[in-house]
LOPASE-503133 format. One record per residue (C-alpha): residue number from 1; z negated, y negated, x. Coordinates in steps of 0.1 Angstrom, whole numbers, padded with zeros to 4 digits. Example, Ala and Ser with C-alpha at 12.3 -4.5 7.8 and 13.67 -1.06 7.14 Angstrom:
BEGIN
[kese 1, [-0078, 0045, 0123]],
[kese 2, [-0071, 0011, 0137]],
This chain:
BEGIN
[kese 1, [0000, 0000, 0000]],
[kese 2, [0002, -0038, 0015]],
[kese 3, [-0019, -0054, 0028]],
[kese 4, [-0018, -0097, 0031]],
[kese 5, [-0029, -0121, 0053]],
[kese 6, [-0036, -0157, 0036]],
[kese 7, [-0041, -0190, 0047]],
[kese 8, [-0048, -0225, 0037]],
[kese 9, [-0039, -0249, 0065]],
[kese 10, [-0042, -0293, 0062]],
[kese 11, [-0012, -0303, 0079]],
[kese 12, [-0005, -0341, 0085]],
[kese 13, [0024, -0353, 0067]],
[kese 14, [0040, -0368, 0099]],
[kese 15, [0038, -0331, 0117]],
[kese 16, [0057, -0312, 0088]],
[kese 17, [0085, -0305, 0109]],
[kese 18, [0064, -0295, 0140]],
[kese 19, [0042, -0277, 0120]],
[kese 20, [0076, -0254, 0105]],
[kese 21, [0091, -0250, 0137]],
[kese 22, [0057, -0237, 0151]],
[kese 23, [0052, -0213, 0113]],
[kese 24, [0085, -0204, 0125]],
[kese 25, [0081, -0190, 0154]],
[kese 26, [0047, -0175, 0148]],
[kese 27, [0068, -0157, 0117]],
[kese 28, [0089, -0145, 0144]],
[kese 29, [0064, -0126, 0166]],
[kese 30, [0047, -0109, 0131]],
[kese 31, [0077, -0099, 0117]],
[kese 32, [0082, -0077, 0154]],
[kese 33, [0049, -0064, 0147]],
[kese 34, [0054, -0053, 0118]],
[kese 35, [0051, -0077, 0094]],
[kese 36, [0071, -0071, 0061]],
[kese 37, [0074, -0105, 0049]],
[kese 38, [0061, -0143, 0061]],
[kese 39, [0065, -0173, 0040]],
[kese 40, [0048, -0212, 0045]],
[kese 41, [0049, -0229, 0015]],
[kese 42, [0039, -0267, 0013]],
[kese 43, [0016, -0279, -0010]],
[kese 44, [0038, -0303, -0038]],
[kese 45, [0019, -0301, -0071]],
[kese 46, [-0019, -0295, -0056]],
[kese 47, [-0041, -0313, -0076]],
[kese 48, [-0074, -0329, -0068]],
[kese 49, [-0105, -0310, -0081]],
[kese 50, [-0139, -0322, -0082]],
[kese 51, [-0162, -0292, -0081]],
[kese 52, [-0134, -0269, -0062]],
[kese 53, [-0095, -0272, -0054]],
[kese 54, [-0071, -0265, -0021]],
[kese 55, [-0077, -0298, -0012]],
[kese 56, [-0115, -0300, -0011]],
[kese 57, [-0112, -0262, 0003]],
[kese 58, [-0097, -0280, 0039]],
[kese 59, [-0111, -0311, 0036]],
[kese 60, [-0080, -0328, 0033]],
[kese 61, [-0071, -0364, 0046]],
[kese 62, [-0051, -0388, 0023]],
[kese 63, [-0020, -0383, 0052]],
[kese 64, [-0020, -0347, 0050]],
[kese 65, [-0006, -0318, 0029]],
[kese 66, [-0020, -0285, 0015]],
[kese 67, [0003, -0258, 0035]],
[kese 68, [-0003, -0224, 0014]],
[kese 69, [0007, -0195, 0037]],
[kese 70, [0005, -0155, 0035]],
[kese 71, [0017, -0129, 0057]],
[kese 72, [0025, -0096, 0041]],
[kese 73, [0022, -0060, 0058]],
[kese 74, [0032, -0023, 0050]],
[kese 75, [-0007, -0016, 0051]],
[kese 76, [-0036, -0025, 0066]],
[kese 77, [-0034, 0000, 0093]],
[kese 78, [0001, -0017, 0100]],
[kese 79, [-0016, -0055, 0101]],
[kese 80, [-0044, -0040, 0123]],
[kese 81, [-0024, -0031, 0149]],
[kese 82, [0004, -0057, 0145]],
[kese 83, [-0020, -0088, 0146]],
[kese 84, [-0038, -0073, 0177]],
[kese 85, [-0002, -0073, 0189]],
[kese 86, [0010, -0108, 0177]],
[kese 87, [-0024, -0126, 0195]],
[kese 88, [-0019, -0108, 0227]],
[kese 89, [0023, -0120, 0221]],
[kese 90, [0027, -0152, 0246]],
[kese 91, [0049, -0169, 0220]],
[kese 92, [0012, -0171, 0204]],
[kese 93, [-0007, -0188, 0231]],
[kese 94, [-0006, -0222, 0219]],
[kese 95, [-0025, -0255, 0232]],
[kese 96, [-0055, -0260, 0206]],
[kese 97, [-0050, -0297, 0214]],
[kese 98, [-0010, -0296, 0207]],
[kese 99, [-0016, -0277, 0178]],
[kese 100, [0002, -0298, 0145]],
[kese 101, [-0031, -0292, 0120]],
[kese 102, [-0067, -0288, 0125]],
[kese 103, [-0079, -0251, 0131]],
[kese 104, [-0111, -0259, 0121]],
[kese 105, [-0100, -0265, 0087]],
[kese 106, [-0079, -0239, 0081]],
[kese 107, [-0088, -0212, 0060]],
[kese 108, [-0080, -0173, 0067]],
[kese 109, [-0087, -0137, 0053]],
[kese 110, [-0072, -0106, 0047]],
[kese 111, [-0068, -0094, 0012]],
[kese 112, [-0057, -0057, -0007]],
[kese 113, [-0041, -0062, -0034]],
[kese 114, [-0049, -0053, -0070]],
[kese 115, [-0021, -0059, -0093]],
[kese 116, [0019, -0061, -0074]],
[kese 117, [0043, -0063, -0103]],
């Protein structure tokens, strides 16, 4: 069964195109490990919440976008092995300091699904 990997990221609005060309690449390395399917998706219609919403979730700035991302593997087996692969990758050793969002922010888990219609 699949398995997904799911992210929230706050990515200025200035570094959209960075930000791709780097979701890009990073899409690249998972999909040789394995990775069935990688899609970055940014936020357009992400509304503000007052007790909970994407927005409040990363703390985002009034410059920055909601970037809604997921990663999809054969299985979890298949994501366990490929992201050990993908981090060790050098196309993944990035600059924390070049990097076109905040880390700190960002949001990550990986989730079984329950219903795949």
């Amino acid at each position: 069964m699949s398995y997904f990997d799911g992210y929230l990221v706050p990515v200025p609005d200035a570094r959209r195109e960075e930000y791709r060309k780097l979701a890009e690449q990073a899409a690249e390395v998972f999909k040789a490990c394995g990775a069935v399917r990688c899609v970055e998706a940014w936020g357009d219609d992400v509304p503000e919440g007052k007790v909970t919403s994407f927005p409040l979730a990363v703390q985002r700035k009034p410059d920055e976008s909601v970037v809604f991302s997921f990663v999809e593997w054969p299985s979890k087996e298949t994501r366990e092995a490929g992201m050990k692969q993908a981090m060790a990758d050098p196309r993944m050793q990035f600059d924390p300091s070049k990097m076109p969002f905040d880390g700190m922010r960002m949001m990550f888990g990986g989730f079984a699904p329950i219903v795949d219609l």
